[in-house]
C-alpha positions in Angstrom: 83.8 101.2 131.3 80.0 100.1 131.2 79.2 96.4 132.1 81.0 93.8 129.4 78.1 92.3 127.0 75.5 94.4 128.1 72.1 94.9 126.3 71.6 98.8 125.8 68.2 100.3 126.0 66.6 101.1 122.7 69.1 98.8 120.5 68.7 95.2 119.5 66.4 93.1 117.7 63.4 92.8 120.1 59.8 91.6 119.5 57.4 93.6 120.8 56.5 91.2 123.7 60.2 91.6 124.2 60.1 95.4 124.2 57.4 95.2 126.6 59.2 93.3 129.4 62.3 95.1 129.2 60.0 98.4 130.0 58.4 96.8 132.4 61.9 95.7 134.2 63.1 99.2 134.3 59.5 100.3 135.4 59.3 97.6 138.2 63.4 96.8 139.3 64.7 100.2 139.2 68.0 101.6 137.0 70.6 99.5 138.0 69.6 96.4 136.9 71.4 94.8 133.1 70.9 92.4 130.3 73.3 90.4 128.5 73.7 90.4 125.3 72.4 93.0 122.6 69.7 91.5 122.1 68.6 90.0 125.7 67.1 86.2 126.0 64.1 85.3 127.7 64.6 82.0 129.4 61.6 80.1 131.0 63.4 76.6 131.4 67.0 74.7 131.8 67.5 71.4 131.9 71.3 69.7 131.4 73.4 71.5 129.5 70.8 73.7 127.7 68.8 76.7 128.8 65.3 77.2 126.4 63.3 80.2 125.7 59.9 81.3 125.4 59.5 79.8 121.7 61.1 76.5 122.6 64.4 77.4 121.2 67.8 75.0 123.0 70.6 77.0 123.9 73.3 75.5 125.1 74.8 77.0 128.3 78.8 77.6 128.1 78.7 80.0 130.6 76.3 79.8 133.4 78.4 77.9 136.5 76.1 78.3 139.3 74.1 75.4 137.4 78.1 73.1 137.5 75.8 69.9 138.0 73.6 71.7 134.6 70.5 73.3 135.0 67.9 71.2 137.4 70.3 68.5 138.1 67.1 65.5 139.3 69.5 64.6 142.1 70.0 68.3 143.7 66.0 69.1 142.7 64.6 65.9 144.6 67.1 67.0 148.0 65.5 70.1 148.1 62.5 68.7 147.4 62.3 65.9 150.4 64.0 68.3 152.2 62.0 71.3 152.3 58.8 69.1 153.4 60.5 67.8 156.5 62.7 71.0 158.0 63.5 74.3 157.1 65.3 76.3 159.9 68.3 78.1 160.9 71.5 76.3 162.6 70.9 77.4 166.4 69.6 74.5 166.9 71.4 70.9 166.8 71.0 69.1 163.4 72.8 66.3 161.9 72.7 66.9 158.1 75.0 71.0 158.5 77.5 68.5 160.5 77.9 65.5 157.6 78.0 68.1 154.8 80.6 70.3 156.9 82.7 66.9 157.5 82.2 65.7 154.0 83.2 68.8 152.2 86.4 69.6 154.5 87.1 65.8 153.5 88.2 67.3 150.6 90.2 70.2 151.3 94.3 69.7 153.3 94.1 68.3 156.8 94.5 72.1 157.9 91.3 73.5 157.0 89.5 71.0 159.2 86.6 73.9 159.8 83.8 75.5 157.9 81.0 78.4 158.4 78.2 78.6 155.8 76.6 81.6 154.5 74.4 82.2 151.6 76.2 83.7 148.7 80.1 84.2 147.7 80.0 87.8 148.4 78.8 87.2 152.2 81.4 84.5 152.1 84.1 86.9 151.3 82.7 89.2 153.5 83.2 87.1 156.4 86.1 85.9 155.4 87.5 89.4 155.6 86.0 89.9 159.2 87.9 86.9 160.2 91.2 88.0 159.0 90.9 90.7 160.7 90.5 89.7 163.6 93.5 87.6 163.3 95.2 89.8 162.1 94.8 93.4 163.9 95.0 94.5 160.1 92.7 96.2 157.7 94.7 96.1 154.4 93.7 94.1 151.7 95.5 93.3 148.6 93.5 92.0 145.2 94.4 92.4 141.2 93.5 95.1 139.4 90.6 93.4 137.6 89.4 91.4 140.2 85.6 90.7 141.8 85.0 89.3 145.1 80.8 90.6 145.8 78.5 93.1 145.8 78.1 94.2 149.4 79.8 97.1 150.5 83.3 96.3 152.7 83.7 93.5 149.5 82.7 96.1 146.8 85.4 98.1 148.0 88.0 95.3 147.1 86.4 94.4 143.5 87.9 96.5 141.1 86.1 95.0 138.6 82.7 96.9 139.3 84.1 100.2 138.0 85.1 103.5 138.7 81.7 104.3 139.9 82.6 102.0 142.9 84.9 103.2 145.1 88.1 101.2 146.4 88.5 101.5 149.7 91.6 103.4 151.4 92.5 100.2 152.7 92.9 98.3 149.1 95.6 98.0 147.2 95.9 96.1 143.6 98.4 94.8 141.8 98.8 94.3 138.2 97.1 90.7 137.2 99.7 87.7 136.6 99.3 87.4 132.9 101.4 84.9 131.0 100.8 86.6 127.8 101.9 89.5 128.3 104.3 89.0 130.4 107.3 89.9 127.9 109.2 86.6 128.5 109.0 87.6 132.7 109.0 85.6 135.4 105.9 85.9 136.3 106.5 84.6 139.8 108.6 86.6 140.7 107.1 89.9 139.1 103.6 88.8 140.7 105.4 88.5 144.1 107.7 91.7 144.0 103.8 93.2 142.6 102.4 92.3 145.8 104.9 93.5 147.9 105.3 96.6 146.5 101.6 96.9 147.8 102.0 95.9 151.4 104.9 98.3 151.7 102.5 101.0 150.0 100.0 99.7 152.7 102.6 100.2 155.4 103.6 103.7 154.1 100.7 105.1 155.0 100.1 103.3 158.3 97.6 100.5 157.0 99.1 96.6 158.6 97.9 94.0 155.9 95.4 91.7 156.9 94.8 89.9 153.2 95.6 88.5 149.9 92.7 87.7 148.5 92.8 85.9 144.6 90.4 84.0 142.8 92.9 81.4 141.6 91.9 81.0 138.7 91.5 84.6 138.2 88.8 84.6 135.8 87.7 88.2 136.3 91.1 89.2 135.6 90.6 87.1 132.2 91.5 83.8 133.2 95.2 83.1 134.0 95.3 79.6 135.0 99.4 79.5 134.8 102.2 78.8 135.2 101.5 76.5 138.1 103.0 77.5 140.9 103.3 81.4 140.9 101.2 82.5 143.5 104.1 80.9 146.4 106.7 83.7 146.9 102.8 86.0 146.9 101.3 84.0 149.6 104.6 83.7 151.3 104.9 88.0 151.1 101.4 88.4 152.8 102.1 86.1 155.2 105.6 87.4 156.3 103.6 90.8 156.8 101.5 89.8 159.3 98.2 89.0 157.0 96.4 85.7 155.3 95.9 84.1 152.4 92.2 83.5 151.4 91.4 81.5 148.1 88.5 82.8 146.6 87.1 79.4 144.9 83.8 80.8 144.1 84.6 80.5 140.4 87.2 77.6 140.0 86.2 75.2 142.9 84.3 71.9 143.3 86.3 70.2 140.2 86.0 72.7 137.0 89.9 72.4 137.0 89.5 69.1 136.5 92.9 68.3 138.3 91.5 68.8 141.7 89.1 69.5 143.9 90.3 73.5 144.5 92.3 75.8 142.5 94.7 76.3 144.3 96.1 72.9 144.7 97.5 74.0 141.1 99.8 76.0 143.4 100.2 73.5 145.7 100.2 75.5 149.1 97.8 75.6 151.4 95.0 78.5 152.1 94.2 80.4 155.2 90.8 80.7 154.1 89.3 79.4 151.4 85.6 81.1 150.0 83.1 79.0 147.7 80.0 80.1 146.8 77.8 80.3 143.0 78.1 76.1 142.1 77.8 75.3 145.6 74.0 74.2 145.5 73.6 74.1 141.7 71.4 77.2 141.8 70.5 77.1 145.6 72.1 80.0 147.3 74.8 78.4 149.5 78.0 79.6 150.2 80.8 78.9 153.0 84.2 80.0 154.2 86.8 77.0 155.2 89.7 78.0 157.7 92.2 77.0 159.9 90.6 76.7 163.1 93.7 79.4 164.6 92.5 81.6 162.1 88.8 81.9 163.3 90.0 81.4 166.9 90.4 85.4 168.1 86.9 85.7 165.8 85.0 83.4 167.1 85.9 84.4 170.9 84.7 87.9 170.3 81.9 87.9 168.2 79.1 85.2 167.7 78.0 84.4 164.0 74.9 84.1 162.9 73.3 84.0 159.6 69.4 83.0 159.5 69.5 81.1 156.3 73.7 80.1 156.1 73.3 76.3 156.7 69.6 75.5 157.0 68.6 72.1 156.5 67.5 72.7 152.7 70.7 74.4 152.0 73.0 71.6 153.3 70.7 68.7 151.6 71.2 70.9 148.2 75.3 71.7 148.9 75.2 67.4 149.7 74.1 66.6 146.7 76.2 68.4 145.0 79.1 66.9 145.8 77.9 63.7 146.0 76.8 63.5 142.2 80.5 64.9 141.5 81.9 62.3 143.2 79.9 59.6 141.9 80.0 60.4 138.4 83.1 61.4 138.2 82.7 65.5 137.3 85.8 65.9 138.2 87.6 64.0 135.5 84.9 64.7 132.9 86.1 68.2 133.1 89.6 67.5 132.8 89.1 65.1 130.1 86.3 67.2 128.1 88.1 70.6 129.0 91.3 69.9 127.2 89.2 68.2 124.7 87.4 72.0 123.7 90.8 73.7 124.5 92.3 72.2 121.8 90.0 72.6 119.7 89.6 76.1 120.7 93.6 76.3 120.0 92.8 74.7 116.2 90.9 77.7 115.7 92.9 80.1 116.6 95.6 78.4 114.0 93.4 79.6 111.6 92.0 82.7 112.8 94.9 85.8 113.9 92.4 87.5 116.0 92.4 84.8 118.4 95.7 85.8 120.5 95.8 83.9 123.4 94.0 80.8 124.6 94.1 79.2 127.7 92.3 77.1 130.5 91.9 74.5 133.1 89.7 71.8 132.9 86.1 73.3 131.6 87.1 76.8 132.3 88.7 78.1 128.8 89.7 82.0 128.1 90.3 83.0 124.2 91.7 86.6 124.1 91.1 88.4 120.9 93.7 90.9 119.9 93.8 93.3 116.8 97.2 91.4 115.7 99.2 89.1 117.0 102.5 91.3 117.3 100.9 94.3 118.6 98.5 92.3 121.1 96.0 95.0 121.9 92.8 93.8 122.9 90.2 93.9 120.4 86.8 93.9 122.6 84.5 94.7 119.6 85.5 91.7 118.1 85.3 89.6 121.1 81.7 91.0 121.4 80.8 90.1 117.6 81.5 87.0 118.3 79.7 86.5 121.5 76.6 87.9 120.1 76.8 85.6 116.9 77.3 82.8 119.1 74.0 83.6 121.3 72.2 84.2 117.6 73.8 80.5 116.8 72.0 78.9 119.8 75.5 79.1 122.2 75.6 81.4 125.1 79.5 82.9 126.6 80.2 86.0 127.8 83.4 87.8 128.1 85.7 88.9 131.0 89.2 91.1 131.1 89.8 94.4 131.8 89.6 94.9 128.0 86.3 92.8 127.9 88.5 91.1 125.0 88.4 87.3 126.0 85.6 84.7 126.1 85.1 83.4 129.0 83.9 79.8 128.4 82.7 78.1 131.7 80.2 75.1 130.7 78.6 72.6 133.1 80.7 69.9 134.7 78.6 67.4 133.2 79.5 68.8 129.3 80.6 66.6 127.0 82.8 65.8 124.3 79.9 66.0 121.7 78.6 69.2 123.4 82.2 70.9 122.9 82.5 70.1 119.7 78.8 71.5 118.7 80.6 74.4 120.7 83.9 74.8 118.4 81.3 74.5 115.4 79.3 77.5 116.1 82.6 79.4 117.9 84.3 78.5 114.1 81.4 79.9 112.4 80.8 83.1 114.4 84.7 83.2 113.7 84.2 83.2 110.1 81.2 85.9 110.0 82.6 88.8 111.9 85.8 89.3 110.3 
């Protein structure tokens, strides 16, 4: 299945200055590369909430959370700003502002993961994560749902089945179906999700492979976000850990407040991580990323092998990753999301009173899925329609994207700092995309 929302060569509606720079792209960055949408933006400036392109034209950003704080927050732009003209260097030498971020932002995890390594993006955070646990462990096997994505480098490509067939799992990987609610035939999904996973570590032991890892987003947004019921992942995390392996929260996508409820996503589960992996809103933009453990986790890891990572933790990094969660703290991003989200959830939900297509919708805080279906009592996904939409949308001035295996529900992940006004601008345009691609 090609890449969800993708522009294809030779289609859209593209000026010729347009036509130019997507040649140009494939001339210069190679094959591999994609566009969204089918008829790709060109963006020269963000600022708050909206993203502009080269005519001028506002869009507003549902979708982009690496900018959480919005696009050039002035309070993450003037840290890196002050910080970059004073030091810029790696962490092998003794520095005060890596050691306030590190205790500030363990501050706000559980007492238990009192420690914290810092890398540069989520994927190298997984990564390491995944060297850590084994280490702990004496295990290679890691377990993951069957939609999920974790990185791009190679040992976490091979646990992020959402990259595709062309990417090879790894002999070591094992997935289980994802815990959805909606489908889920009147289930428990508890106890399906857990009997899932340990159907896979017995697999995993079949064929002499000890566990090392569960690894979920937990909000699991690649998946096609399945924020509930609280609580289910338990009797999972309790099955890894009675085989001998960890738990590690991926919070790259639902950390630093989107729920709205908390800090981390998985205090909706309320248990407590082995590891825990942030990355993308981190620095607002400002590759930063970071794995926070147990400190008898990292013990056998860190007594073998020394870490390093040339940028992980600079100076500039840290002053970015500080203001980020200062500004959520101060202004309160945490409860704006929780407040605003369930303000565009239900009206998200009003829609889909009106609209059958609209199956399923679902969220935490200002992270929202809407699952389109072809009916409501058959429930198969309906990806062209969910793409229809999208596309309108971007035409309408409002950018989303979608996520699923089925690529059939919108995955709606604004800026912490979104509004009430802003989400219902958002339900206008969703309403009238609704209305034009029946």
């Amino acid at each position: 299945m090609s890449m969800p929302n993708a522009f294809v060569p030779g289609q859209g509606n593209l000026s010729p200055e347009a036509e130019a720079m997507v040649e140009r792209r494939a001339r210069v960055l190679g094959p591999a590369y994609r566009l969204m949408y089918e008829t790709p933006l060109h963006i020269v400036r963000g600022e708050g909430v909206f993203l502009y392109d080269a005519d001028g034209r506002a869009y507003l950003d549902a979708y982009n959370n690496v900018a959480s704080l919005g696009h050039c927050h002035p309070s993450v732009v003037e840290a890196i700003r002050d910080q970059v003209g004073i030091l810029a260097t790696n962490t092998r030498y003794i520095h005060d502002l890596i050691l306030d971020y590190a205790e500030r932002l363990t501050a706000t995890f559980p007492d238990a993961l009192s420690q914290v390594m810092f890398a540069c993006t989520g994927s190298e955070a997984n990564d390491l994560a995944m060297r850590i646990a084994r280490a702990f462990t004496g295990g290679t096997g890691i377990v993951v749902t069957d939609n999920a994505y974790h990185g791009i480098t190679e040992s976490v490509a091979a646990f992020s089945p959402s990259l595709g067939p062309a990417v090879d799992l790894g002999p070591h990987v094992r997935t289980v179906p994802a815990p959805e609610l909606y489908r889920g035939g009147g289930a428990d999904l508890a106890a399906r999700f857990t009997a899932d996973v340990e159907a896979a570590i017995a697999d995993l032991r079949r064929h002499g492979i000890r566990p090392a890892a569960l690894i979920v987003d937990t909000l699991f947004s690649s998946d096609g976000v399945l924020p509930d019921p609280k609580g289910f992942l338990a009797g999972a995390v309790e099955a890894i850990r009675s085989a001998g392996g960890v738990f590690v929260a991926d919070e790259v996508q639902p950390g630093f407040g989107r729920t709205g409820e908390a800090m981390w996503g998985f205090a909706r589960h309320a248990l407590v991580p082995d590891l825990v992996t942030l990355g993308k809103p981190m620095g607002n933009g400002h590759p930063v990323s970071a794995v926070v453990m147990r400190p008898e986790v990292c013990d056998e890891f860190g007594r073998k092998a020394r870490y390093f990572n040339t940028f992980g933790g600079n100076a500039v990094s840290c002053a970015a990753a500080m203001a980020v969660l200062r500004t959520i703290e101060r202004d309160g991003l945490m409860e704006n999301a929780e407040r605003v989200g369930r303000h565009l959830l239900e009206g998200i939900r009003a829609l889909a009173d009106h609209h059958p297509c609209l199956g399923d919708v679902r969220g935490a805080g200002l992270f929202v899925g809407a699952e389109f279906v072809a009916d409501r009592e058959s429930r198969i996904p309906d990806r062209h329609r969910a793409s229809r939409v999208v596309n309108r949308m971007r035409e309408l001035g409002v950018l989303i994207s979608v996520t699923g295996r089925s690529h059939n529900v919108l995955k709606i992940r604004p800026p912490l700092i979104f509004t009430e006004a802003n989400a219902d601008r958002f339900n206008a345009v969703m309403a009238q995309a609704l209305d034009e691609t029946r």
